[in-house]
Predicted model as a PDB file, atoms N, CA, C, CB and O in Angstrom, pLDDT in the B-factor column:
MODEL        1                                                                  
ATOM      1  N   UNK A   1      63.752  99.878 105.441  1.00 50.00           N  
ATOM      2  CA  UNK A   1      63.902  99.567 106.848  1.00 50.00           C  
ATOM      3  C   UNK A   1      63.932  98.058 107.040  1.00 50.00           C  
ATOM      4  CB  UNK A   1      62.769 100.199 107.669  1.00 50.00           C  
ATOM      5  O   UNK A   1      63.181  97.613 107.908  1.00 50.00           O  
ATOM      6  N   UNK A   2      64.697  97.198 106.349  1.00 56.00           N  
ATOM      7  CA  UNK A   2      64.899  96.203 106.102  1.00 56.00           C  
ATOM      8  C   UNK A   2      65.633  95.884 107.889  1.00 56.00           C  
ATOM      9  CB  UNK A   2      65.699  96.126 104.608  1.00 56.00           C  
ATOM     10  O   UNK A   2      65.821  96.817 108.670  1.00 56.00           O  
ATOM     11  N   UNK A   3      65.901  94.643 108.183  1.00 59.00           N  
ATOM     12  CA  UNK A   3      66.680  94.076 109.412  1.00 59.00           C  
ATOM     13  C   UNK A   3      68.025  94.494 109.340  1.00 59.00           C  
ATOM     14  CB  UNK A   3      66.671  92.532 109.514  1.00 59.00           C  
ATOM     15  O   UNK A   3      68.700  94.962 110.256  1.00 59.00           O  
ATOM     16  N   UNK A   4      68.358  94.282 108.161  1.00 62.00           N  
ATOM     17  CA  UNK A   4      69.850  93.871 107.890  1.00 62.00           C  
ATOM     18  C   UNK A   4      70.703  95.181 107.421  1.00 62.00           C  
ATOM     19  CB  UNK A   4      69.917  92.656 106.646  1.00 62.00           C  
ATOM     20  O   UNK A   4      71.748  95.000 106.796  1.00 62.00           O  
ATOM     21  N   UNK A   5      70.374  96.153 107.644  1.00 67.00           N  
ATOM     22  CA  UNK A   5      70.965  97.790 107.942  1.00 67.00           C  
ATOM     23  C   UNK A   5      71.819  97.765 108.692  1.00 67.00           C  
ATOM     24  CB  UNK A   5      70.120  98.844 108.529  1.00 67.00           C  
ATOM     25  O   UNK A   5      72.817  98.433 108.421  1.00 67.00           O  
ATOM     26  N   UNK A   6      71.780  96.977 109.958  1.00 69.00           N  
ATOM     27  CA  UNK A   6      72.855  97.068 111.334  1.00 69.00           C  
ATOM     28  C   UNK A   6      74.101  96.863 110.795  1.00 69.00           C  
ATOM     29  CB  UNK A   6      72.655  95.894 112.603  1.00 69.00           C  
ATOM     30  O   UNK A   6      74.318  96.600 109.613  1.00 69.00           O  
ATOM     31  N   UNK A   7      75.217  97.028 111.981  1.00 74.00           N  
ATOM     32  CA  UNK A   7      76.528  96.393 111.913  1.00 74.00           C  
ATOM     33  C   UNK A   7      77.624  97.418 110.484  1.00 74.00           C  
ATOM     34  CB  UNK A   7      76.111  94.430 111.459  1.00 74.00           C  
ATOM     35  O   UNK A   7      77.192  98.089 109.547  1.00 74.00           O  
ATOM     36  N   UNK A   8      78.389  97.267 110.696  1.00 78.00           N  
ATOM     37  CA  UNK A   8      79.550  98.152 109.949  1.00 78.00           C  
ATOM     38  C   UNK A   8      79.695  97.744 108.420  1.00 78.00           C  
ATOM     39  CB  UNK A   8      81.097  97.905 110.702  1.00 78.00           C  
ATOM     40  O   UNK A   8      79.978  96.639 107.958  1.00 78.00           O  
ATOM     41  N   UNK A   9      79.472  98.725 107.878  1.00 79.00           N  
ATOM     42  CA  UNK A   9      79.149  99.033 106.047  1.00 79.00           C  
ATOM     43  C   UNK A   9      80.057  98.942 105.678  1.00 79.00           C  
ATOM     44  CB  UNK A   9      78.639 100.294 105.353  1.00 79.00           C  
ATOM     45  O   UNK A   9      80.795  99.773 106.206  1.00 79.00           O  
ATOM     46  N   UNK A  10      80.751  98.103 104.688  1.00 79.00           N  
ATOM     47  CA  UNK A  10      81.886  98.077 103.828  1.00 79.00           C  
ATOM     48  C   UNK A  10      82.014  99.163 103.166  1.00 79.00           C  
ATOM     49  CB  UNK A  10      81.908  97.102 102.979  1.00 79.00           C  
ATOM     50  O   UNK A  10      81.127  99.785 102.583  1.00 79.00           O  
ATOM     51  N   UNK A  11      83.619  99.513 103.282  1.00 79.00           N  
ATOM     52  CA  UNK A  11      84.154 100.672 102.526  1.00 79.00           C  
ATOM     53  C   UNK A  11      83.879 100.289 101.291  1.00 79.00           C  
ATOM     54  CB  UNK A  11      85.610 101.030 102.698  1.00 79.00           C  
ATOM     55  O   UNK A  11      83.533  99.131 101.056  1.00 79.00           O  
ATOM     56  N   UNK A  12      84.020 101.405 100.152  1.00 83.00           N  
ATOM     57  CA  UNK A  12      83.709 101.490  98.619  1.00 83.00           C  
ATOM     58  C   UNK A  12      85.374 101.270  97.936  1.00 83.00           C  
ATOM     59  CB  UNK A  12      82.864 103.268  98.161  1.00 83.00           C  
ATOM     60  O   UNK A  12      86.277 102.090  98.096  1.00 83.00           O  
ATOM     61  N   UNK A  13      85.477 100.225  97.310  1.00 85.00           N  
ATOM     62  CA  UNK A  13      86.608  99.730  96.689  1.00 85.00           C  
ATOM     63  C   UNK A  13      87.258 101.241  96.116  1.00 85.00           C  
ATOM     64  CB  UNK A  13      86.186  98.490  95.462  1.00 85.00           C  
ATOM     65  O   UNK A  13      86.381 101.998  95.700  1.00 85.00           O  
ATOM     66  N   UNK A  14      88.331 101.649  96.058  1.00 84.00           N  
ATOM     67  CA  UNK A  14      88.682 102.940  95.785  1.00 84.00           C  
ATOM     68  C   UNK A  14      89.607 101.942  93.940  1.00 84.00           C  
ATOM     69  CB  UNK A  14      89.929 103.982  97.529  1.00 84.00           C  
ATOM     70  O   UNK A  14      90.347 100.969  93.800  1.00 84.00           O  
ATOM     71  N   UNK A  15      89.079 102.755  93.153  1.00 80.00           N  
ATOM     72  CA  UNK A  15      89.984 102.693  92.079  1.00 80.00           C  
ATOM     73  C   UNK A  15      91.676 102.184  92.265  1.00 80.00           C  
ATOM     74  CB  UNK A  15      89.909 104.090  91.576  1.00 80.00           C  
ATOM     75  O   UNK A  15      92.496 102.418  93.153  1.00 80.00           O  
ATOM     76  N   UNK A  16      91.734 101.600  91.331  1.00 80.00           N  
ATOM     77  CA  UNK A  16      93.427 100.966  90.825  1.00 80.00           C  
ATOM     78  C   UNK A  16      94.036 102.083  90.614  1.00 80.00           C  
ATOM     79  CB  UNK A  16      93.652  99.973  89.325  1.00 80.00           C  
ATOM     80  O   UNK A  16      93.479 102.853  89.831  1.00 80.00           O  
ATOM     81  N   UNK A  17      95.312 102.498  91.220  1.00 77.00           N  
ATOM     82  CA  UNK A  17      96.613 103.991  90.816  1.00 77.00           C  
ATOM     83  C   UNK A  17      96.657 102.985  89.466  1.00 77.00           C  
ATOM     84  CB  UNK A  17      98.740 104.369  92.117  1.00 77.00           C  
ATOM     85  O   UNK A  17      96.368 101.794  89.351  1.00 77.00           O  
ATOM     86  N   UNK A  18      97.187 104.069  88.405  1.00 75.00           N  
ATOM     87  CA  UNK A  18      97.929 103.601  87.234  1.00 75.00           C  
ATOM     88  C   UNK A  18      98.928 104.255  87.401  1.00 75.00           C  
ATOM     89  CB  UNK A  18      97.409 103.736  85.924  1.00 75.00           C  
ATOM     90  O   UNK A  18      98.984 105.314  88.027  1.00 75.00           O  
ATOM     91  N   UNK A  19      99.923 103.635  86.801  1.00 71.00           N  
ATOM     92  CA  UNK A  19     101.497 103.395  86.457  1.00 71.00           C  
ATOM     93  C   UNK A  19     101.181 104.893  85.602  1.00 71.00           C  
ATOM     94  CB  UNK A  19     102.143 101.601  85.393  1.00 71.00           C  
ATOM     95  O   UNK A  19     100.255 104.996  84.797  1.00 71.00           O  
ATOM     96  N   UNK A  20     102.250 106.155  85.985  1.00 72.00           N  
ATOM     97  CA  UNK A  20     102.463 107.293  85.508  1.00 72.00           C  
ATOM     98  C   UNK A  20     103.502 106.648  84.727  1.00 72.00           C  
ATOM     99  CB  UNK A  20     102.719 108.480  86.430  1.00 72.00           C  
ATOM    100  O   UNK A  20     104.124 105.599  84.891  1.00 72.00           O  
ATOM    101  N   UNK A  21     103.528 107.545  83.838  1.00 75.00           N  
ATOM    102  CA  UNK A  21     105.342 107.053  83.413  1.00 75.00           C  
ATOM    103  C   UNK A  21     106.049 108.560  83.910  1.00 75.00           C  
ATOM    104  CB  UNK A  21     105.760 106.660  81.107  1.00 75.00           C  
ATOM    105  O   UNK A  21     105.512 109.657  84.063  1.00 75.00           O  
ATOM    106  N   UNK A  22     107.299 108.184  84.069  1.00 73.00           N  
ATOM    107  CA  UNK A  22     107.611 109.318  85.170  1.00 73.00           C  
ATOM    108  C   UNK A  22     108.880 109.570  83.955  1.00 73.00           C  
ATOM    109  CB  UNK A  22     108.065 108.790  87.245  1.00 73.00           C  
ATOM    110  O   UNK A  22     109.150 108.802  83.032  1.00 73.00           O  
ATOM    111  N   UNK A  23     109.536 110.870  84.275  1.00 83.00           N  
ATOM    112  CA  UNK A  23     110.450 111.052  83.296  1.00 83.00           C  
ATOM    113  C   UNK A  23     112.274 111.336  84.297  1.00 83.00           C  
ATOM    114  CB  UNK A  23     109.715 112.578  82.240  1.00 83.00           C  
ATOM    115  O   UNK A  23     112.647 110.987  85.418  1.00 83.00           O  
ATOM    116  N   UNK A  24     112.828 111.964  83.382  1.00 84.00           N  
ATOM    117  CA  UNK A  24     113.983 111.471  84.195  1.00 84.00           C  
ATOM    118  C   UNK A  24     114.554 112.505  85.288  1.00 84.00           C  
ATOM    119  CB  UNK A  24     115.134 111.098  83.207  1.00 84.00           C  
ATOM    120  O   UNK A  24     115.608 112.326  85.897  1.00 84.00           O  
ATOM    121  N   UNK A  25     113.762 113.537  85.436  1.00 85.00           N  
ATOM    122  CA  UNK A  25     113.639 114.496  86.786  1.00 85.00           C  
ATOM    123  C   UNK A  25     113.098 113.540  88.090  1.00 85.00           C  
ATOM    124  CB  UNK A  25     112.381 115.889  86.477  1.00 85.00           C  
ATOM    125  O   UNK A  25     113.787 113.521  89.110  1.00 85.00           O  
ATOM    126  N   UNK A  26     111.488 112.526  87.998  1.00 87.00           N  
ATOM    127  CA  UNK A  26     111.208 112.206  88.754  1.00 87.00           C  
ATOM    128  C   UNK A  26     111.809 110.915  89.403  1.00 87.00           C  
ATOM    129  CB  UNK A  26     110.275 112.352  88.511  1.00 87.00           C  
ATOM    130  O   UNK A  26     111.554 110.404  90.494  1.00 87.00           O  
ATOM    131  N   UNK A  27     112.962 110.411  88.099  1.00 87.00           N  
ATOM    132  CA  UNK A  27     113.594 109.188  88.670  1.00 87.00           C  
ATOM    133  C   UNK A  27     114.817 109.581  89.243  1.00 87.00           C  
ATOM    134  CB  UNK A  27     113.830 108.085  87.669  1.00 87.00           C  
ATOM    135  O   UNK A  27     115.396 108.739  89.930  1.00 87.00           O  
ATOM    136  N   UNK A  28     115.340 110.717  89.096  1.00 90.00           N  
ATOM    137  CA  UNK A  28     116.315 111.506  89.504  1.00 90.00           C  
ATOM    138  C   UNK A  28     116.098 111.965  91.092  1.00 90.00           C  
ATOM    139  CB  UNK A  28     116.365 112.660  88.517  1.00 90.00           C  
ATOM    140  O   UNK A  28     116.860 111.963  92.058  1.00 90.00           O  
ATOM    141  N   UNK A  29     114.952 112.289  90.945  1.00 91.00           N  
ATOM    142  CA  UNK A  29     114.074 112.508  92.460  1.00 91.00           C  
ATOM    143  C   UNK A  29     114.082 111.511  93.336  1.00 91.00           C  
ATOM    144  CB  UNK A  29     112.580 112.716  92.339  1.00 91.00           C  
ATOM    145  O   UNK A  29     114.796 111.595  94.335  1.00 91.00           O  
ATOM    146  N   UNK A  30     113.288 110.402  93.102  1.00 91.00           N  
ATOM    147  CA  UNK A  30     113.441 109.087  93.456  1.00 91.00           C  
ATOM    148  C   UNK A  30     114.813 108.329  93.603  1.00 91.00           C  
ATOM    149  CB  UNK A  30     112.741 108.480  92.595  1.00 91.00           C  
ATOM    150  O   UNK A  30     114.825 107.314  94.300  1.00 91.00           O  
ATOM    151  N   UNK A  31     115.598 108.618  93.188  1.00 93.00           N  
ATOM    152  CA  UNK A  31     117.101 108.116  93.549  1.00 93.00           C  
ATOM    153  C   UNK A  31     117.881 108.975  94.716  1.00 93.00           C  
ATOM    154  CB  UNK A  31     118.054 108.223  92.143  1.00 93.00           C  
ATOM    155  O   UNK A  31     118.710 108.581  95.537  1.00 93.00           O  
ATOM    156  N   UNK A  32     117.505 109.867  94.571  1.00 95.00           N  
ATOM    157  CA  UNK A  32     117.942 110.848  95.500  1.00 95.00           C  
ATOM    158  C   UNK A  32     117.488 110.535  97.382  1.00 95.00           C  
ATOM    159  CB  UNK A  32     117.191 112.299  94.831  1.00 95.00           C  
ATOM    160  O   UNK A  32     118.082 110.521  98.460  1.00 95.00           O  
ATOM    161  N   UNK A  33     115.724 110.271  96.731  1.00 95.00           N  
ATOM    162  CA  UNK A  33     114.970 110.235  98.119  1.00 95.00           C  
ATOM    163  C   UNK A  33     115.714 108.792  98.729  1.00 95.00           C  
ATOM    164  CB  UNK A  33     112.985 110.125  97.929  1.00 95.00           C  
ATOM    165  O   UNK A  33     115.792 108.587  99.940  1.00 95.00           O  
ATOM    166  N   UNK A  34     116.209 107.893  97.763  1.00 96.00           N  
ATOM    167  CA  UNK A  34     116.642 106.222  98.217  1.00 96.00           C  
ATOM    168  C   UNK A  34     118.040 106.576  98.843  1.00 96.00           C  
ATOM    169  CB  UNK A  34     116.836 104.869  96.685  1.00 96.00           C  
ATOM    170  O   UNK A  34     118.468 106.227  99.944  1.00 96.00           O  
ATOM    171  N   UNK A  35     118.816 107.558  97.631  1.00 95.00           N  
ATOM    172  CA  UNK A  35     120.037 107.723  98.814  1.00 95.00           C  
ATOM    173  C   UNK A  35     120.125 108.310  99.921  1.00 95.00           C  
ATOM    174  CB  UNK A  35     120.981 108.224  98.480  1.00 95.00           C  
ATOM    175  O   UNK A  35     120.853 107.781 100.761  1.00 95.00           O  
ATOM    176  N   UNK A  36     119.458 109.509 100.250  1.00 95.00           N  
ATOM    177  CA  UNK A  36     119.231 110.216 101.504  1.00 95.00           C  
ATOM    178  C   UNK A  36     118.215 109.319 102.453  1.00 95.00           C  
ATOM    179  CB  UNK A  36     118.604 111.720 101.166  1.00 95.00           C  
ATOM    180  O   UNK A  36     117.743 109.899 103.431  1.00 95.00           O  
ATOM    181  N   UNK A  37     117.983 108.446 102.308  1.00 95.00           N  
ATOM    182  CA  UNK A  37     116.773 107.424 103.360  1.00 95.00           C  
ATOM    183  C   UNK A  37     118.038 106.517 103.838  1.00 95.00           C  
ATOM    184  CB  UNK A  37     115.132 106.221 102.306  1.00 95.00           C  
ATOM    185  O   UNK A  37     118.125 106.322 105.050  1.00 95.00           O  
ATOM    186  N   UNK A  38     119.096 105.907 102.925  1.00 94.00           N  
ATOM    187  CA  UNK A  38     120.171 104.954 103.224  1.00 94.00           C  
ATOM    188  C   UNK A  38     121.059 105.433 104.030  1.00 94.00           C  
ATOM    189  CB  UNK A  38     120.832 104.502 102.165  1.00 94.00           C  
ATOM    190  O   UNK A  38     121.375 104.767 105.016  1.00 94.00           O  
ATOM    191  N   UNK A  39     121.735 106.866 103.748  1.00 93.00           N  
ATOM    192  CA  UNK A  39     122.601 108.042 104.485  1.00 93.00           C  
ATOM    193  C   UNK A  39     121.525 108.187 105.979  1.00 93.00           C  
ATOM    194  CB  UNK A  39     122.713 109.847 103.285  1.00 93.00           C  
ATOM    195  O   UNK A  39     122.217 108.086 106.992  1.00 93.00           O  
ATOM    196  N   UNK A  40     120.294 108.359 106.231  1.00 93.00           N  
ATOM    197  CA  UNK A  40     119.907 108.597 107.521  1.00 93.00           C  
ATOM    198  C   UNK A  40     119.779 107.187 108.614  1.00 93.00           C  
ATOM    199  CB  UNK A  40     118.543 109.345 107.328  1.00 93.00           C  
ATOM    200  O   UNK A  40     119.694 107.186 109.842  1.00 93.00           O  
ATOM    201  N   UNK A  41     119.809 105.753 107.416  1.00 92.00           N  
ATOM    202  CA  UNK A  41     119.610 104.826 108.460  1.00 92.00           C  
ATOM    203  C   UNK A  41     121.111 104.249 108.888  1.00 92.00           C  
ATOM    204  CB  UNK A  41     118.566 103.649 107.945  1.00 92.00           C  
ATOM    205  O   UNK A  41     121.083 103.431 109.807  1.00 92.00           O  
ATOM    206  N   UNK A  42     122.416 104.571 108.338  1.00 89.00           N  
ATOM    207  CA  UNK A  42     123.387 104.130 108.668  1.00 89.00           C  
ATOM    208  C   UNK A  42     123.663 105.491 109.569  1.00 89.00           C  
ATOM    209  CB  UNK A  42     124.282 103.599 107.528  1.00 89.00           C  
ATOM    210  O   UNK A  42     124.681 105.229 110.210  1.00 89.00           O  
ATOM    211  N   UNK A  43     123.301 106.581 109.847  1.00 88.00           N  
ATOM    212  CA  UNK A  43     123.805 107.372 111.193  1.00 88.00           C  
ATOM    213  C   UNK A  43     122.983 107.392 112.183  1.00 88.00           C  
ATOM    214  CB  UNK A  43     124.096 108.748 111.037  1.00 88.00           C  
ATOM    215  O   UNK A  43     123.221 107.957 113.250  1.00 88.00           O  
ATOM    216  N   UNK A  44     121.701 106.632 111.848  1.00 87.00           N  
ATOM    217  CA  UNK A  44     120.790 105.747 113.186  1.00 87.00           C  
ATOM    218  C   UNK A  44     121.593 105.107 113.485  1.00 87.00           C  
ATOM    219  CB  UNK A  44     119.493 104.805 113.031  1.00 87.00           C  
ATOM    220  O   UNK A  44     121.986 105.338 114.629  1.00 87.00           O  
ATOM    221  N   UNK A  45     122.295 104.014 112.764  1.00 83.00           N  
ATOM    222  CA  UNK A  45     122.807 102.907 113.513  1.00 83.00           C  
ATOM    223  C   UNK A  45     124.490 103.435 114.240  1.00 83.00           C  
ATOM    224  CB  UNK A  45     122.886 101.476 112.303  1.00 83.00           C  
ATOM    225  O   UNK A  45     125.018 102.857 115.190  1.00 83.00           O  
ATOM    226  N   UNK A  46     124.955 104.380 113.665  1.00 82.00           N  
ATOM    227  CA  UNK A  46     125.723 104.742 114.231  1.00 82.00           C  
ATOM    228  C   UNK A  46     125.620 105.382 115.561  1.00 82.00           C  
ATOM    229  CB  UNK A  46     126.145 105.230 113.526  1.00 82.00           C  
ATOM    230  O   UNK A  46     126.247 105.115 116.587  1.00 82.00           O  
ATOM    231  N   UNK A  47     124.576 106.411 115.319  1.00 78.00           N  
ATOM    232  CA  UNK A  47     124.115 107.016 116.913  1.00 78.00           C  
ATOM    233  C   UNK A  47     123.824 106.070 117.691  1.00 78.00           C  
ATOM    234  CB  UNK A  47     122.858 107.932 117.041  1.00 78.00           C  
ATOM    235  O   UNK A  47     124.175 106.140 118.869  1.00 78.00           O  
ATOM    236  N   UNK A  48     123.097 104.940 117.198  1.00 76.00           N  
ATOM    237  CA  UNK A  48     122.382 104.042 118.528  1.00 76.00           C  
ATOM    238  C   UNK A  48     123.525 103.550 119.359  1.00 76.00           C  
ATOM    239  CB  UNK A  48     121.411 102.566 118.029  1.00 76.00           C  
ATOM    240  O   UNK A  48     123.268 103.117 120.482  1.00 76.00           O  
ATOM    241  N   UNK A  49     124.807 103.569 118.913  1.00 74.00           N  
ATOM    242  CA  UNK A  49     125.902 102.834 120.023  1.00 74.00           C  
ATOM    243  C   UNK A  49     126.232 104.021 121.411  1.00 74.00           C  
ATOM    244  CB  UNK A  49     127.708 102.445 119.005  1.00 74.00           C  
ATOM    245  O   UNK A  49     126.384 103.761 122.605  1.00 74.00           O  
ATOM    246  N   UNK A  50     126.254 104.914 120.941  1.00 69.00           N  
ATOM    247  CA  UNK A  50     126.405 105.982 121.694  1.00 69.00           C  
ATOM    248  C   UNK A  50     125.361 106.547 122.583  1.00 69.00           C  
ATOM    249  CB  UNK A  50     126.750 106.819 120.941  1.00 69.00           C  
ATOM    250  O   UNK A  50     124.344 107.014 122.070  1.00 69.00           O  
ATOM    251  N   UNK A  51     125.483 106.548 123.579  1.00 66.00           N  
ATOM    252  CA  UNK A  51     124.545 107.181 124.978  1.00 66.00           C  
ATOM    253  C   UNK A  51     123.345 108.635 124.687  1.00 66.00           C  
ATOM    254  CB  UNK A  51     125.954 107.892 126.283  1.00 66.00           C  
ATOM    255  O   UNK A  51     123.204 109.237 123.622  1.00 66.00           O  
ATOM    256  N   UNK A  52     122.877 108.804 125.527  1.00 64.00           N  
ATOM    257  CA  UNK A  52     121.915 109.781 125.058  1.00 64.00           C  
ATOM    258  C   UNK A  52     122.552 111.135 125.082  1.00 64.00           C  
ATOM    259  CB  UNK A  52     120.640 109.766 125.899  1.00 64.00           C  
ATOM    260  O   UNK A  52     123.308 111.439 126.005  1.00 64.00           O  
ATOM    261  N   UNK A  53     122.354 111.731 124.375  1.00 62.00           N  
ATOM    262  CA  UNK A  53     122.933 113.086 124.291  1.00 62.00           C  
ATOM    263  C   UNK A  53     122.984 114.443 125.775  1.00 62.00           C  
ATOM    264  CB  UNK A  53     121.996 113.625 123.022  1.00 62.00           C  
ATOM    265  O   UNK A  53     123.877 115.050 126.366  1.00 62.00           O  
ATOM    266  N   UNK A  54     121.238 114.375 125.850  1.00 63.00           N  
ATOM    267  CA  UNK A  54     121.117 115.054 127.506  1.00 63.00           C  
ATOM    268  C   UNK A  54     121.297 114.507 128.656  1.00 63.00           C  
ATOM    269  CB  UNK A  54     119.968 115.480 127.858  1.00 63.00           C  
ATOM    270  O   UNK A  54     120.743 113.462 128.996  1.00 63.00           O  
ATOM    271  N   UNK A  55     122.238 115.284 129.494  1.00 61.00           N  
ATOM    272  CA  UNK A  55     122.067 114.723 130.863  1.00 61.00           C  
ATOM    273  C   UNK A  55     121.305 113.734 131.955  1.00 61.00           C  
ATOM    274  CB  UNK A  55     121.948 115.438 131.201  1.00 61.00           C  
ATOM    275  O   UNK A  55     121.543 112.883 132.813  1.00 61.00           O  
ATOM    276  N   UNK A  56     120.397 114.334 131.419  1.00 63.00           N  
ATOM    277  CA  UNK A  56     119.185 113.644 132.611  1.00 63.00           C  
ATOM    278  C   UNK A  56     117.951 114.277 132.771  1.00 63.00           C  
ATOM    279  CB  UNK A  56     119.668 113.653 134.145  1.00 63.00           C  
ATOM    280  O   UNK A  56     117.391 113.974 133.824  1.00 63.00           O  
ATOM    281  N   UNK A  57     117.390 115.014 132.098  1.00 67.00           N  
ATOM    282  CA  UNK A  57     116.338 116.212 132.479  1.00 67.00           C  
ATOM    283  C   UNK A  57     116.899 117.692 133.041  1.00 67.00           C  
ATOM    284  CB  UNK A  57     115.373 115.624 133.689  1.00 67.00           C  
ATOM    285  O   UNK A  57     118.046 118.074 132.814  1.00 67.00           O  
ATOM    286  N   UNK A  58     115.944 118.445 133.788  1.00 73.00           N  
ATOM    287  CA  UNK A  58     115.902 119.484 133.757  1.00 73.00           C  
ATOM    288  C   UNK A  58     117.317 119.524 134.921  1.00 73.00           C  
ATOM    289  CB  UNK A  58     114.408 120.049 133.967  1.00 73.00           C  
ATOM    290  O   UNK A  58     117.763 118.646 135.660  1.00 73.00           O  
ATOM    291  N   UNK A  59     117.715 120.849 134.698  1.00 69.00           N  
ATOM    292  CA  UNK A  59     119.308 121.051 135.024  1.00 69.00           C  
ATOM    293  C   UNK A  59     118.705 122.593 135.674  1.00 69.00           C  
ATOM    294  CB  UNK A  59     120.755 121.050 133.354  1.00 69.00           C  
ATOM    295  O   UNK A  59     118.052 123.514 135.183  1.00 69.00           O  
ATOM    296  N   UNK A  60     119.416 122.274 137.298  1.00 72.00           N  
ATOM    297  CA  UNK A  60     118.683 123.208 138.026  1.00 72.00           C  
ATOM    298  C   UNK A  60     119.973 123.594 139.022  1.00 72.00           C  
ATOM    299  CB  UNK A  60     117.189 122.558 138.768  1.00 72.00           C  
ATOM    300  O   UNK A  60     120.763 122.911 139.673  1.00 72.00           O  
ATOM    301  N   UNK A  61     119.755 125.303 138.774  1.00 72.00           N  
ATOM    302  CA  UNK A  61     121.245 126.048 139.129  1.00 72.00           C  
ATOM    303  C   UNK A  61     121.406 125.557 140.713  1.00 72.00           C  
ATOM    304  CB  UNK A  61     121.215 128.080 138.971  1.00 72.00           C  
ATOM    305  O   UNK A  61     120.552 124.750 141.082  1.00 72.00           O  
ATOM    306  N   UNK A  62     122.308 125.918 141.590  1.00 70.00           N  
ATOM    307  CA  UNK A  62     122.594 125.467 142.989  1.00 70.00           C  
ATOM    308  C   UNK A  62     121.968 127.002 143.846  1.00 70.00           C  
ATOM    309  CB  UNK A  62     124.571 125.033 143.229  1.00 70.00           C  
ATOM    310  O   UNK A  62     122.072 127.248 145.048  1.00 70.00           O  
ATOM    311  N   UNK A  63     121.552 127.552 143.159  1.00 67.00           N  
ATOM    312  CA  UNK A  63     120.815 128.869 143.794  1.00 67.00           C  
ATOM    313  C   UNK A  63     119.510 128.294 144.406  1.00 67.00           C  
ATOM    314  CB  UNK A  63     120.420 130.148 142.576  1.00 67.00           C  
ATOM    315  O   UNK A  63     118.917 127.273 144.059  1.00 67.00           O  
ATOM    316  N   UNK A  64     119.080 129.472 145.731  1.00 60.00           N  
ATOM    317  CA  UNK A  64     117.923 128.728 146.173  1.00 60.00           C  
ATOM    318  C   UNK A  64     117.032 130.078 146.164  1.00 60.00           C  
ATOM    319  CB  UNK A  64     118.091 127.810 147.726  1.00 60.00           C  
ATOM    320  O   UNK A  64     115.845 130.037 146.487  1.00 60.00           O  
TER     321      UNK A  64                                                      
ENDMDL                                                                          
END                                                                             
């Protein structure tokens, strides 16, 4: 019951990842995930020129 208990406890250093060695399925994987990430940010930038897709919100018949 020391004074110096108060105030916010440092987290516990979590261990260093080591370097897996990966074989040629997971670099195959990894090339894949880089081309499909490149393919989704060039049809962001393509969509962004173009207007929003929905109208305006809720779409309400002329019936009363």
């Amino acid at each position: 019951m020391s004074g110096r208990d108060g105030g916010k406890k440092k987290p516990l250093k979590a261990p260093k990842k080591q370097n897996k060695d990966m074989d040629d399925e997971d670099l195959a994987f990894k090339q894949k995930q880089k081309d499909d990430q490149k393919a989704m940010e060039a049809l962001k930038a393509k969509a962004a020129g173009k207007g929003p897709l929905t109208g305006g919100g809720i779409k309400k018949s002329g019936k009363k």
